[in-house]
Structures are given as C-alpha cells and as structure tokens.
N, C-alpha and C positions, 0 to 999 in steps of 0.2 A: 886491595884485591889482586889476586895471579891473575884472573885475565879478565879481561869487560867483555860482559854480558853481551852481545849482539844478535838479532834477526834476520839474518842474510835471505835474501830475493833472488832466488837460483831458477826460475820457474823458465823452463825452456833453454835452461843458461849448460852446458856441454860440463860437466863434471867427471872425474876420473875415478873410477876403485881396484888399486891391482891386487888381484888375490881370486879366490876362486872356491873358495871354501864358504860352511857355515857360516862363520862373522863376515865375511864377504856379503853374505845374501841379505842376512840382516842390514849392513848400512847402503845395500841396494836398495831396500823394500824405500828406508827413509829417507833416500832421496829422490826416490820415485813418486814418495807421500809429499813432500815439499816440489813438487813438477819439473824436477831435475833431469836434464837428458845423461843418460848414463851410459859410459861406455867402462866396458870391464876387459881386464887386460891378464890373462891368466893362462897356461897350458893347458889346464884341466878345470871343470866346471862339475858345483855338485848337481843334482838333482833339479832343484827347484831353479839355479840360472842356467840351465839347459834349458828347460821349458821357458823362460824370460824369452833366453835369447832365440830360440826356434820360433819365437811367435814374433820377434822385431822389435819386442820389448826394449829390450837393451841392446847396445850394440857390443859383438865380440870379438876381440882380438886374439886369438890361440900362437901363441907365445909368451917369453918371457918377459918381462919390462923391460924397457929401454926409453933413454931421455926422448926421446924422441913424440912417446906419448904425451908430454907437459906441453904440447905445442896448442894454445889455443881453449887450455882447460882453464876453467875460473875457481874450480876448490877438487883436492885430491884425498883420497883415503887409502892409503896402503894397510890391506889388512892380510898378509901370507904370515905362512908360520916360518919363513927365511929372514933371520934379522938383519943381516947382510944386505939386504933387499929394501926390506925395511928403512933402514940406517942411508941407502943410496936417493930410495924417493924422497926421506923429509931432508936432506941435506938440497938436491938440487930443486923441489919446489921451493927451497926456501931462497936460494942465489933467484929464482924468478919470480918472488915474491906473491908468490899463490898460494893460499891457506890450506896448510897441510895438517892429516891427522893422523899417527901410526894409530892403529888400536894396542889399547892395552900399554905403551908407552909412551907418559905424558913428557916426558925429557925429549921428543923427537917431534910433539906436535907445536904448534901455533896455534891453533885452537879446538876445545875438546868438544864430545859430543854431548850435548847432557842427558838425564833425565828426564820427558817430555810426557806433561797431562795435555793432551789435545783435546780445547773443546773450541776447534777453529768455526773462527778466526780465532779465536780466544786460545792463546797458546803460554803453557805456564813452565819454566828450566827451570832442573835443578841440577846444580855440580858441584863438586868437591874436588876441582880440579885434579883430577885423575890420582888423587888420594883413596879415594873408595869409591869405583863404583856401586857395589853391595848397598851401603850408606844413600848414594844419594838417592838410591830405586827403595828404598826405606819411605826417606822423607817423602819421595811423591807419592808412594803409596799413602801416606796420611794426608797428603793433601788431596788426593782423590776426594779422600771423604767428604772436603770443604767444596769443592766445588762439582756442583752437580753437569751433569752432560747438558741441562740445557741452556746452560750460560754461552755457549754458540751462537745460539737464535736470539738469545737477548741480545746480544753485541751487535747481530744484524739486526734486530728493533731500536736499538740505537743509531747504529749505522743513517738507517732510512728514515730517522726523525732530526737527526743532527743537526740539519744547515735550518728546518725551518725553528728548534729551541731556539738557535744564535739568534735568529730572528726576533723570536718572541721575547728575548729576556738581553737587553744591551749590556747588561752588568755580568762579570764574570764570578763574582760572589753568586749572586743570583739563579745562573745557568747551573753553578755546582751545586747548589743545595736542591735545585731543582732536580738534577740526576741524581744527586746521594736518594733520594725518596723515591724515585723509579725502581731503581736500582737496589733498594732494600725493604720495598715495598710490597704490596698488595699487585703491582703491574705485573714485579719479576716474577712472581708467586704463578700469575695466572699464563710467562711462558712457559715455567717450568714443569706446569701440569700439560702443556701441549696446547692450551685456549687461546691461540696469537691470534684472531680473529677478537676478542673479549678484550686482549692486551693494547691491538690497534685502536681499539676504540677509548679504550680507556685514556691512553695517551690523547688522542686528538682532543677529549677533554679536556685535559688534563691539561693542553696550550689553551685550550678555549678560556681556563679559567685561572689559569697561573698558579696550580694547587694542584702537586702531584698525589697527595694523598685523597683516599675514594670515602674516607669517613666510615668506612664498612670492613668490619675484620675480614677473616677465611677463619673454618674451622678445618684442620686437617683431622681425619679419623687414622689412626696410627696401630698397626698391630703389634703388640710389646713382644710376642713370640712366647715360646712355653716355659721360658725362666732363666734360661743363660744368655745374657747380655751378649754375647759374641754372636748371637744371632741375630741380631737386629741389624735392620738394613742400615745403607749409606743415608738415604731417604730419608729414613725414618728419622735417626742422628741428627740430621741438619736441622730438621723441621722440630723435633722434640729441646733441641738449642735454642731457636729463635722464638717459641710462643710466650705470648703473655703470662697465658692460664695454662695450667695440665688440670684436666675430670677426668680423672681415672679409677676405676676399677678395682677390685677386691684381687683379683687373681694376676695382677702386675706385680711383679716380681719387685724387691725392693731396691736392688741394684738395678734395674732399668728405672724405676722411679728417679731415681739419685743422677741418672743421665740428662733429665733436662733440668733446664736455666735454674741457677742457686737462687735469683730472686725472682722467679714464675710464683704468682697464686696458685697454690696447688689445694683443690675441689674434690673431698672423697662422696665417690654415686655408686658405693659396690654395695651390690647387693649378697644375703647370706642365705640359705634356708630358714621361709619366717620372718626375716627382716628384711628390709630393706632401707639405704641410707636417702633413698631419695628413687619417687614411682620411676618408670620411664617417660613417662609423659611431661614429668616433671625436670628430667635429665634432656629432652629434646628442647624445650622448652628455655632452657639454661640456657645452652651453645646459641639459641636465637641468639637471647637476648645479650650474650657476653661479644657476639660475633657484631651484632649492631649498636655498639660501643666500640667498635672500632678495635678491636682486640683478638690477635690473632691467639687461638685456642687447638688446644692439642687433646683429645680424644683419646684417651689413651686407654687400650682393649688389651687383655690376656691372651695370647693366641694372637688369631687371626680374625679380625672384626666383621669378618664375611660368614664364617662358621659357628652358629651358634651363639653367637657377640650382639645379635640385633641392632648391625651396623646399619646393613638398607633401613630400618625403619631410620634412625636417627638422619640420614641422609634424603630420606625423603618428605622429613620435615624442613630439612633445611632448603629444599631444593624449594618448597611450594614459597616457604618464606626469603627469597632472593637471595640466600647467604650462599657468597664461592665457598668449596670443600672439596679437598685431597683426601683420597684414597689412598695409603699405603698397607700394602698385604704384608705377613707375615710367616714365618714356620707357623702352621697349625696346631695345636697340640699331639693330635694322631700322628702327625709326621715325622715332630720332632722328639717326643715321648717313644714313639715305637725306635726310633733309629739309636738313640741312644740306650736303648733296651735290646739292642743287636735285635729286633724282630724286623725283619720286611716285611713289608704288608703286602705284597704281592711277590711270586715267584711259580717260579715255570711246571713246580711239582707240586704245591701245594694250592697255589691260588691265583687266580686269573681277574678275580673283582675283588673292590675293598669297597665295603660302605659307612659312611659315617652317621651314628645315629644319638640321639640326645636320652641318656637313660634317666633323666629327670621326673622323679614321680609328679602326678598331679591329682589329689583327691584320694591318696592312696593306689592309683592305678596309672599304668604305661597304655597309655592305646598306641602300638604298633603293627607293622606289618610282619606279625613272627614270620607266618607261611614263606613268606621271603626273607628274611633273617635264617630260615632254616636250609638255605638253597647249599648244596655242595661246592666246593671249589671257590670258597668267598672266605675275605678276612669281614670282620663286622667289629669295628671300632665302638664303643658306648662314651661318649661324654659323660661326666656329671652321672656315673652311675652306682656310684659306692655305695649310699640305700637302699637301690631297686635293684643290689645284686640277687635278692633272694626270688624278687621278681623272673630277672632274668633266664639266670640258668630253668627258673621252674618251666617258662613258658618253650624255652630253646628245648629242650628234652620232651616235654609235652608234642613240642614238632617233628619228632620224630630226628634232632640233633643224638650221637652216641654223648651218653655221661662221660663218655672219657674223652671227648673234645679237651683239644687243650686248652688253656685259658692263662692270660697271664694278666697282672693289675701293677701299674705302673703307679707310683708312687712319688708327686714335685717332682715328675722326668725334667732332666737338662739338666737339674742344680744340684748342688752342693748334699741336698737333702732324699736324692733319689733313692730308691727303694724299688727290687720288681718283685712280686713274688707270682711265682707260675702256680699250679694244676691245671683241674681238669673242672668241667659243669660241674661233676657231681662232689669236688671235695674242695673248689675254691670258697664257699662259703665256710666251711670251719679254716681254712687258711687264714680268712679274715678276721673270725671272733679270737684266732689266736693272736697274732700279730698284730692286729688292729693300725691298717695303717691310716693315716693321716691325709686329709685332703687337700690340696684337689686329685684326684686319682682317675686314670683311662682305665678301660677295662677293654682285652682285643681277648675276639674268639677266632679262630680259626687254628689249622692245622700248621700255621708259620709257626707259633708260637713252639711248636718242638725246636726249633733253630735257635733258640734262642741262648741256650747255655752255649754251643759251638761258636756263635759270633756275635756272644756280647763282650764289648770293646770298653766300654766308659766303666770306669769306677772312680765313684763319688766319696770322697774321702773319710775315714775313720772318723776323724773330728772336725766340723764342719769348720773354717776359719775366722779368727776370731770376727766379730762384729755380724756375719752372712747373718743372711734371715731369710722365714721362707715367704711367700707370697703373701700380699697385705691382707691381712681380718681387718683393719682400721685403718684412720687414715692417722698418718705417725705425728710424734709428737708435736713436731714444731713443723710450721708454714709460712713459709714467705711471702 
C-alpha cells in the first residue's frame, strides 16, 4: 500500500485550509461534515465562504498564508492555485508533523482525500492514491449501488444491541454468525424499508431465542421499468440480487430479467390476451406461500407495479396473510415511453394534465370516461390499447376531440426495438394496419405529440445487437 487507510476524529479539533476558492469550499464543506473547526486563511473568498464566514461558520483570516497559521492546527489543506504557496505549506506542516494535503498534488501530501459513500456511521474510502481521482469517484459510484442509504440505522441497531449480544452468546464464533444473519437478513430488510420499530423487535427475539433468522421470507414487489435496464433503480438492483425466487411478468424486459441472481428460481405468471400462465388469485397466493418458506421473493412487474401492474391487490394479500414486503417504484411506461419518444406529456402550450388510462378491451367494449378524455389542454396516455385503437379514436371524435388531434403510438419504448409512429385520430388506424406494430405499445393523444419530431433524441439502432430480445411472451428456456 502508498498510504494506510485511516478514520481521523477531528470533531471540534481546529483544522486549517488556505485558499479561497471553489476547491477551497469543497474541502471546507467536508470538514465541516466530519465536525471540524475550520479556519480559512485566504485574501479573497468565493461566494459561498463569504456566507460561511459572515454567519461564524468558519473562521477568517483575510491575508496571505504565513507559518504562523500552523500554530495549534491538527490537519492542513492547502488548496490555492499559487504553487509556490502550495509547495511552502506541505514543506513546513511536514517539519511540524501535521497531516498535510495539497489538492491535486499527491507528491506534496501526507495523506489524500478519498472518495467517500457516507452512510454514517457507516463511512466507506475509496483512493487511488492521487493517481485518479476521476477513477476512484468511479469505483464509489458503483459501490453506491451495493450499499444502500439505510445501512446507517442498521449500524445504529447494532450499535444499541451490541453489549447485550456479547452477553447473550460468550463464544465469538457464535456472536459472528449470529450478526452475519442480522445483518444479511430478514432484520436488515425490515431497517432498510424504514420498519426499525418491527426490527427492534425482531432482534430482542431474536436474543430471546439465540436464532437470528424469523423463519419467514419478505416479498419485495420490484418495478422492472419500460425496458432499458439503465432504468432500474439502485433498489431495485440490490434487492433483485439477493432473492431466492423471481415471478415475473410477460412484459419484463429480458435484460432486466438476466439482472437477478444466476441461480434464483425464476417463476413465469404473465399473462397474454386469452391466456394466462397463472389466475391472479393464484399468483398472490404463490408469494404467500414461497414467502412462508422462508424465501425471499422478488415480484417482478413491467413498468411500475402501482400502474396498471395489480401491485396493491398482490400486497394486500400479503399484508392480511403477515408476510413483510417492499415496495419499489419504477419509470412508468407513460413516462418513460413518452421521454424517449421526445414527447412531454405536459408543457406550458399544449398541456397542463396528463391522464393515464388502461385501453384494455373487456367483452369487446372500453367503459370510460370519454366526456373527460375529451377535455382541452390534456395529454391522455392508453395502456395496453393497440386493439381498442379503433375503439378509441371512434369514441374521442364521437366527443367532440378534432380528427386531426395528434396521436402517436410508441412501440417496446426504451429498447433496442422502439418504434414511434405519429398521426392524427382520424388516420392513426391505417397507420397501424400498415406498419403493424408489435406489442407492447402506448398510445398518447394530445397536442404534445406535434413536438415530437423537434425533440426526439433516442435512436434505437438499425440492427438490434446481437442476442437483445424484446419483452418476455414465455418464460425462457432454461431456470435455475
């Protein structure tokens, strides 16, 4: 190693930063975040350490550096753009042996600044010893993904059960396997959902009976998003990693599917028009039972499991039947179908509402609210309405919508396989029996949709790459 790792305790402890500028205020902010008394030594001050030091914040010294500053400080940061200067303060904090850091030149520091995921207590460095900063704000940005914000409050539900585990378990073997199960458990699940009330308890069990595990899965309900895997949350990610099982969905894209665990059971419940692989009744019914097996299960919805997804019903089977479950939202379809489709769904000239509505035939017939679907000044979104196009436009025009509304029908929006094609009510149905496009398909009426050639941005490539596919009709070949 160049240099060892360390956690320094500056918390009210007088630290120095001469400079006055941008980088200045940045390693003021962070050692103000680590409770460091800060005194800044600079002629001129930008912006934001003007307001610092007008409010007492920090304290300032309006001149140039002089040794004289080093009297009394415990860690220095020279951040000017005078190298000279530079070159003067890591030379003499180093003859006073106070940890000194230039920015931006690690030949002058003693020790550098790293890369920092704070999820304090819980504090994770990354460095590359002043070879790449770029680099090491890389790697912590992919460790973000791994560690979620609520590993904080675990560290303090550890903290505040500590001394009585030592208690409970005199073997150090013992105590550790008892935290590795907290810890990658059903408990840490239930702080990272925000349930520390549900967690406290579960723990005080949990010594009660020498057995951190609760014998009871969680289902997490996961929104897969509209098809491009770059959309999917951090959330989502961690949780779609660690489940037993994945039940997902027809309309889960197969490169989100490919994202969770290589040896998860993976359970296809999607349903087609006419078929279905499994009731709903029958799919709520499943996550009981795979959840009270002790198996954590992953839910996995197209979209956003709030929209159209018949996420609350699944959740408030599980709610009557005691099984914990996570919520995670996703890009909607409308949302992220329209944006990659350069359409807004709202804007200042054309539209002030957006409604979302399910154009799902049932019996041959839509029972809607045309009369408001026909309202001025609205976008109106159709799910699932590629069928009941002919329905549609008839009943929008019947309301007294003009034929020449614009209309556009999005086509596997986000992926690889997108497709938009525009008109209007009255000639988007021959649009369709030409080009015949392929489902799953949005259909947006309103007058955004003229914006749509101006700033649309995404283009989905010639030939799709090799192996892509679009959103699942089956469940694939092989399962683990």
């Amino acid at each position: 190693m160049d240099f060892l790792p360390l956690f320094l305790n500056i918390r009210d402890k007088p630290c120095l930063v001469v400079g006055g500028g941008e980088v200045a205020a940045r390693k003021v902010s962070l050692l103000r975040k680590a409770g460091a008394s800060v005194t800044l030594v600079s002629p001129e001050l930008c912006p934001e350490l003007l307001a610092l030091a007008a409010s007492g914040e920090i304290l300032h010294t309006a001149r140039p550096y002089e040794q004289q500053d080093l009297h009394g400080v415990r860690l220095v940061i020279a951040a000017t753009d005078n190298a000279g200067v530079n070159q003067q303060v890591s030379e003499q904090a180093g003859q006073l042996n106070i940890p000194v850091n230039v920015v931006d030149q690690p030949e002058l520091c003693s020790f550098i600044v790293p890369s920092i995921i704070d999820r304090s207590p819980v504090v994770a460095a990354v460095s590359t010893g002043g070879a790449s900063p770029v680099l090491a704000r890389i790697i912590r940005t992919r460790l973000e993904t791994l560690i979620p914000s609520g590993y904080g409050h675990l560290a303090e539900l550890a903290n505040r059960f500590r001394s009585r585990v030592k208690e409970r378990f005199g073997n150090s073997a013992q105590r550790r396997r008892f935290w590795e199960n907290v810890l990658n458990g059903a408990i840490a699940e239930r702080v990272f959902s925000g349930h520390m009330e549900e967690a406290e308890a579960a723990m005080t069990q949990a010594l009660e009976t020498g057995d951190a595990s609760t014998g009871m899965g969680e289902v997490y309900l996961v929104g897969g998003g509209p098809g491009d895997p770059d959309l999917i949350s951090f959330r989502a990610l961690r949780l779609m990693q660690q489940a037993d099982v994945v039940v997902y969905d027809r309309l889960v894209a197969q490169a989100i599917l490919e994202m969770t665990r290589r040896d998860a059971q993976r359970i296809y419940v999607g349903k087609e028009r006419d078929h279905h692989a499994m009731r709903q009744e029958e799919i709520n019914g499943l996550l009981v039972k795979l959840a009270k097996e002790g198996k954590r299960v992953v839910r996995l919805k197209g979209g956003d499991p709030f929209i159209f997804g018949r996420g609350g019903e699944e959740i408030d089977t599980l709610s009557d039947e005691g099984v914990p479950f996570q919520v995670v939202p996703a890009v909607t379809a409308a949302s992220g179908c329209a944006a990659y489709a350069g359409i807004p769904l709202t804007h200042r000239e054309f539209a002030q509402s957006v409604t979302f509505v399910t154009g799902h035939l049932k019996d041959g017939t839509m029972n809607l609210n045309w009369s408001q679907l026909a309202q001025p000044n609205q976008t109106v979104v159709f799910y699932m309405g590629l069928l009941g196009l002919p329905v549609i436009t008839d009943q929008l025009i019947k309301h007294h919508v003009s034929p020449e509304m614009p209309v556009a029908l999005v086509q596997q929006g986000t992926t690889e396989h997108q497709r938009v094609f525009t008109g209007t009510l009255s000639t988007i149905q021959s649009i369709v029996e030409r080009e015949k496009p392929k489902p799953p398909t949005l259909i947006i009426v309103g007058n955004v949709v003229r914006l749509q050639e101006k700033l649309s941005w995404y283009r989905a490539p010639a030939e799709p790459r090799k192996g892509a596919t679009s959103p699942i009709s089956g469940p694939p070949e092989t399962s683990a």
